[in-house]
C-alpha positions, 0 to 999 in steps of 0.5 A: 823207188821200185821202178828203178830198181826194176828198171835197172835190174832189166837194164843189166840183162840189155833190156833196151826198153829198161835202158831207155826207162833208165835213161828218161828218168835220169833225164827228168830227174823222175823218182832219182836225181837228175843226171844228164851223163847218166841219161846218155849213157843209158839212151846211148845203150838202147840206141845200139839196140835200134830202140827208136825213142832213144835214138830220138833222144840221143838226137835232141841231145846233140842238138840242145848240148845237154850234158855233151858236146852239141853237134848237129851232125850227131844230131842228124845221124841219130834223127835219121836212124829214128826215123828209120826205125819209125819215130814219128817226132824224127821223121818229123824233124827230119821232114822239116830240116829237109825243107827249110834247109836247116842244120846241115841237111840241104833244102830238098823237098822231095825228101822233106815230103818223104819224111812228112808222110812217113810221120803223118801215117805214124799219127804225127798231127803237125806233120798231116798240117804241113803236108795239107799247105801243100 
């Protein structure tokens, strides 16, 4: 397939948009046999580079356990840094750990609308829902 091989090509010269395309393929099998190792080996290279759909994607990782170890702390910290860097879907999640209290993160609402306004401005729709209950 042409896009992997262009994918990798970019990947090797730390590309993190390629490491992350790499990563998703890996992930959903898409043109190239499904391998959860190799999707976080590569989510995990375009991470460090502070791209935040991987960081998003090393946090849902860690949370269901796919091919590692699950940890809800990891989970957490790479939610986080998504988040800061802008991805919606984290800010999300996070806004919503924050208000129930979930997964290691305390109840804090202050917090919780913190995060629920950032993904609302980023277009996240469920957010701009739950922040209407308000």
């Amino acid at each position: 397939m042409k896009a992997f091989e262009w994918y990798s090509k970019a990947a090797a010269q730390e590309h993190a948009g390629a490491q992350y395309d790499l990563g998703m393929m890996y992930a959903y099998g898409e043109g190239i046999t499904k391998n959860d190792v190799k999707a976080f080996e590569w989510y995990s290279k375009a991470a460090a580079q502070e791209h935040a759909g991987a960081q998003y994607d090393l946090g849902s990782i860690y949370a269901n356990g796919h091919g590692i170890a699950q940890s809800t702390a990891l989970s957490n910290t790479w939610y986080l840094k998504a988040a800061n860097n802008g991805n919606a879907m984290a800010q999300f999640n996070i806004g919503k750990k924050y208000l129930n209290g979930d997964n290691g993160l305390q109840k804090k609402r202050g917090q919780a609308l913190n995060w629920l306004k950032k993904a609302s401005d980023n277009g996240h729709i469920e957010a701009k829902s739950m922040l209407a209950g308000f």
